[in-house]
Every structure is written in structure tokens, then in C-alpha cells.
DOGU-346415 format. One record per residue (C-alpha): residue number from 1; residue in one letter; z, x, y. Coordinates in steps of 0.1 Angstrom, whole numbers, plus 5000, padded with zeros to 4 digits. Layout:
@pos=NUM, code=A, zz=Z, xx=X, yy=Y $
...
! end
This chain:
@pos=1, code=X, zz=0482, xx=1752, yy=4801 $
@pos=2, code=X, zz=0483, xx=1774, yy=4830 $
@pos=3, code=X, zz=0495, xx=1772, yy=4864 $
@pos=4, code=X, zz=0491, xx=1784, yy=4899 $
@pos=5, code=X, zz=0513, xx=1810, yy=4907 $
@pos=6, code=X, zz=0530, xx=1791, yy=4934 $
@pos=7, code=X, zz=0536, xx=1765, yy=4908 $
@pos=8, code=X, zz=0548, xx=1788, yy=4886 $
@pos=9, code=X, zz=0575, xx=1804, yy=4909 $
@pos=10, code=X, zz=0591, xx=1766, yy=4916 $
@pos=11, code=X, zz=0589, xx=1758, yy=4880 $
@pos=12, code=X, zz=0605, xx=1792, yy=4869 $
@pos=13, code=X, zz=0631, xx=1794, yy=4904 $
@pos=14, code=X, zz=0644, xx=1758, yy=4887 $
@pos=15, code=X, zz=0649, xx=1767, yy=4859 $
@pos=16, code=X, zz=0668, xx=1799, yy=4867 $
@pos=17, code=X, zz=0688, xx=1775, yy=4887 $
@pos=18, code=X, zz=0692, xx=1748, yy=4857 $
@pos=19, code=X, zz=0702, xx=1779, yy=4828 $
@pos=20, code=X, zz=0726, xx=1795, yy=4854 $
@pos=21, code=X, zz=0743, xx=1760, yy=4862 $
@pos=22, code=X, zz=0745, xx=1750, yy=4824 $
@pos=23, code=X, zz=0762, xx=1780, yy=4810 $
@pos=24, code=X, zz=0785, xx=1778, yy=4838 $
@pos=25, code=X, zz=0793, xx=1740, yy=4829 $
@pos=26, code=X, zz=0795, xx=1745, yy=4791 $
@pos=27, code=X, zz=0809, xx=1779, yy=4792 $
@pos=28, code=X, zz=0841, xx=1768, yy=4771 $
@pos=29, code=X, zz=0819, xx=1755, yy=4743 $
@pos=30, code=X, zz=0795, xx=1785, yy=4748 $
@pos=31, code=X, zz=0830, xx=1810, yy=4744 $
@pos=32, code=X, zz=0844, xx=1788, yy=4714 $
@pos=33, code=X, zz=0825, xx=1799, yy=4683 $
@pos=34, code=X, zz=0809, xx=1832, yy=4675 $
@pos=35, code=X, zz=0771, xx=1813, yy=4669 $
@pos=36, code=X, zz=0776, xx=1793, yy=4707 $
@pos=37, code=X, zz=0781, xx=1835, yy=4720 $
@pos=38, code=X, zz=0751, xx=1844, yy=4702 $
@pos=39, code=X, zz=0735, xx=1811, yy=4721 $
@pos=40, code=X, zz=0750, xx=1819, yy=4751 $
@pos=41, code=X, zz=0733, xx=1854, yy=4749 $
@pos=42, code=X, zz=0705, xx=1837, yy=4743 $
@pos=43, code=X, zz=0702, xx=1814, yy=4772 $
@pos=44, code=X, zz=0710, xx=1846, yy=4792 $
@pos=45, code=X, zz=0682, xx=1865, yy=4783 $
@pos=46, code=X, zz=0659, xx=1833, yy=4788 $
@pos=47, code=X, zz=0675, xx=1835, yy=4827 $
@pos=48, code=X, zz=0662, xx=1867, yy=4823 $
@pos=49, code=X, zz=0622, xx=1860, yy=4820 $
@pos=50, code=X, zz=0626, xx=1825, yy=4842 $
@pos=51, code=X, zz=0641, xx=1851, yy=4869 $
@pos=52, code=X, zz=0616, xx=1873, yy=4863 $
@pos=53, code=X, zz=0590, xx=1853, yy=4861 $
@pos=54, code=X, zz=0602, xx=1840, yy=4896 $
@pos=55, code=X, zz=0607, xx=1874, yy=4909 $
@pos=56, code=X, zz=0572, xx=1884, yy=4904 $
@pos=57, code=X, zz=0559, xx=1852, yy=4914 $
@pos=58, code=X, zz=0574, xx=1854, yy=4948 $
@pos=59, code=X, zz=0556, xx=1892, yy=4947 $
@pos=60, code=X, zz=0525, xx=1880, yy=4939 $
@pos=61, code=X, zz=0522, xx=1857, yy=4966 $
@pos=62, code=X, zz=0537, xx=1882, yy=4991 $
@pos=63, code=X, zz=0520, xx=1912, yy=4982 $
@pos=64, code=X, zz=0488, xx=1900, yy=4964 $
@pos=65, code=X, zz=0477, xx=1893, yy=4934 $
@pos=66, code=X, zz=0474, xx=1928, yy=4915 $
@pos=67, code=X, zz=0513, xx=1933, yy=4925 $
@pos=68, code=X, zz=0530, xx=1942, yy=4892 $
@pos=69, code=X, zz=0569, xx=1942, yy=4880 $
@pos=70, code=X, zz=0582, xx=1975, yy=4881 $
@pos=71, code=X, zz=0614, xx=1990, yy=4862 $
@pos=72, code=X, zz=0632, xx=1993, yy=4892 $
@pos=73, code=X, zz=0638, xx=1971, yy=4913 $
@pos=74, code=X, zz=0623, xx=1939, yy=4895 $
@pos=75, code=X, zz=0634, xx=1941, yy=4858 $
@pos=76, code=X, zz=0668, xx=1961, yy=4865 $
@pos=77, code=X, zz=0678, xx=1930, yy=4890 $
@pos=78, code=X, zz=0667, xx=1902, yy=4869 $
@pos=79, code=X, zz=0683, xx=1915, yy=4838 $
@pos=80, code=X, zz=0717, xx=1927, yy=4860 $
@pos=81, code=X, zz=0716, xx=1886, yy=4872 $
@pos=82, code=X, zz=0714, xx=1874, yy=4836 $
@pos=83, code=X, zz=0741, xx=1899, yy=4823 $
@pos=84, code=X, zz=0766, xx=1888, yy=4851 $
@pos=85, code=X, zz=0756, xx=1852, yy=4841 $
@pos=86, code=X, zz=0767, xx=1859, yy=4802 $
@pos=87, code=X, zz=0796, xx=1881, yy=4813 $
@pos=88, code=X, zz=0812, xx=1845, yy=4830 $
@pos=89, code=X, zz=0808, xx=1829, yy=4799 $
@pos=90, code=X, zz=0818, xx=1856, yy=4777 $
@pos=91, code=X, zz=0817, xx=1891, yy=4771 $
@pos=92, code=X, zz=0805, xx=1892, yy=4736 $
@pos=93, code=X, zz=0773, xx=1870, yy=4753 $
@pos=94, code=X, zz=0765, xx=1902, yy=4777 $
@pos=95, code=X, zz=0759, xx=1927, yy=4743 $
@pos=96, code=X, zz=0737, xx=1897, yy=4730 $
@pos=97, code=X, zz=0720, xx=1889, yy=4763 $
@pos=98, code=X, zz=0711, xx=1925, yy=4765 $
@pos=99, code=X, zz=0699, xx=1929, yy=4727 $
@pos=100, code=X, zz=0677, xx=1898, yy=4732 $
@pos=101, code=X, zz=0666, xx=1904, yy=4766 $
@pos=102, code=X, zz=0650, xx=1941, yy=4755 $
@pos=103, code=X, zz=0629, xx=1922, yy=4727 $
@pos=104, code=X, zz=0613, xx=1898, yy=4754 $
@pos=105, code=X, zz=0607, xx=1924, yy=4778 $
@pos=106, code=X, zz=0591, xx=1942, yy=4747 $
@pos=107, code=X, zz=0570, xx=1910, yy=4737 $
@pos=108, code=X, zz=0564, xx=1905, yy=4773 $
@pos=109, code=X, zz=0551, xx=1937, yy=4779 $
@pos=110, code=X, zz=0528, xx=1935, yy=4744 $
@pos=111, code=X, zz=0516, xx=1903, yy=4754 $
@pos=112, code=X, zz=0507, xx=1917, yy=4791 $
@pos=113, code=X, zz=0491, xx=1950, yy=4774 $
@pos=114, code=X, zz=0467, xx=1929, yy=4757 $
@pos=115, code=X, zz=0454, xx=1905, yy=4781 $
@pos=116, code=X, zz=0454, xx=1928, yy=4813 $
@pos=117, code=X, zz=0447, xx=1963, yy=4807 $
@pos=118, code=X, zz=0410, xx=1970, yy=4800 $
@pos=119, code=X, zz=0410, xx=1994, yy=4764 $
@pos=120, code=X, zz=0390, xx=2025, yy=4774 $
@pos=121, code=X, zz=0364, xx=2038, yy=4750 $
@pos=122, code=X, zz=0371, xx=2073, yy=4745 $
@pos=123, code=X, zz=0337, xx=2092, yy=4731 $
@pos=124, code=X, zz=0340, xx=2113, yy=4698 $
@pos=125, code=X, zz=0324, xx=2145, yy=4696 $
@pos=126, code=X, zz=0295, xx=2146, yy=4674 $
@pos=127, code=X, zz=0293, xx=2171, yy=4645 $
@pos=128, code=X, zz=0263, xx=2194, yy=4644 $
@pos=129, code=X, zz=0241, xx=2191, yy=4609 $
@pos=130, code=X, zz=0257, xx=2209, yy=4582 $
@pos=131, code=X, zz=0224, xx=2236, yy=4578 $
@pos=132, code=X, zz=0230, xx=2257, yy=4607 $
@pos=133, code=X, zz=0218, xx=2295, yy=4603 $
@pos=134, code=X, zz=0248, xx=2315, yy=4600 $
@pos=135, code=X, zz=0244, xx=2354, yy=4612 $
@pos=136, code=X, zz=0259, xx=2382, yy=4596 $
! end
């Protein structure tokens, strides 16, 4: 189900806030076991898309609806907040923050592909008929 995009930018902003405030209360347990590292890279890289999610949100409502997230600022920020998020719970949750943030952006940016750019029909040239008169 689909929401507004002002909807979408208090569901997302809360969330953010909820991820960020869990990891920071269960940050011990996060840091005890390798697996809770790999889950608390994890939950990083889920701050990730809820921040940028939020982040374009707030863009789309300031600067229109065909505003898009670019490299720089919008994904460089969001994934800089989610790193410093995994590096207070652990550092070994930064390297798996970063690994599993680049797959959703990559999924994210698939998904986006498909439902928003138009495919353009490129034309292919037509032979001529193989009986043309050759000169010598």
C-alpha cells in the first residue's frame, strides 16, 4: 500500500529515529557475538534507506515532485549517518553496514529503473533485399 509522500517522510523520519535509538540501547548485545555485528550492520544499512527515504521525502515536497536523490549530497549523507551509527556500536558493524547498504542502493536503484524511466525504442536499420545489381 502506498502512501503520500508527506506520510511517507513521518513514517520513514521515525523510524530513522527508532533504528538509531535501538542500536544505541542494545549496542552491548549488538557488539557481543559476531552474528549480533552482522545484525547490527544490518540494522545500519536499514537506517540507511529509512534516512534516505526521509531525505528525499523532505526534497520532494520542497523542491517538487520530479526532485531525485543524487550521489552527492543525498546518498553520501545518509549512508555517512548510518556508518557513524554502526561505528558506536561496533566497528566490525561499519564494514557490514557498508556491504549491505551498497546491495539496497543497488536493489533500490533496479527497482527505481524499472518503474520510472520510460525504455526508449531504438529503431534497427533495415537490410536491403539480398538481389541487388552489383557493378563491375
Amino acid at each position: 500500500m502506498a502512501v503520500g509522500t508527506g506520510i511517507s517522510l513521518v513514517l520513514s523520519s521515525l523510524l530513522s529515529l527508532l533504528l538509531f535509538t535501538g542500536m544505541q540501547m542494545y549496542s552491548k548485545q549488538l557488539a557481543s557475538t559476531e552474528w549480533f555485528t552482522i545484525l547490527g550492520g544490518f540494522l545500519g544499512s536499514e537506517l540507511f534507506v529509512f534516512a534516505l527515504t526521509a531525505f528525499n521525502n523532505l526534497e520532494n515536497m520542497a523542491f517538487g515532485k520530479g526532485f531525485q536523490a543524487r550521489i552527492f549530497p543525498e546518498v553520501i549523507v545518509c549512508l555517512l549517518l548510518a556508518l557513524l551509527a554502526s561505528g558506536l556500536v561496533h566497528r566490525v558493524c561499519v564494514t557490514t553496514c557498508f556491504i549491505f547498504s551498497m546491495f539496497a542502493i543497488y536493489y533500490i536503484n533496479k527497482i527505481s529503473a524499472s518503474l520510472y524511466q520510460s525504455t526508449a525504442s531504438v529503431a534497427t536499420p533495415v537490410k536491403p533485399s539480398g538481389k541487388a545489381k552489383r557493378r563491375n
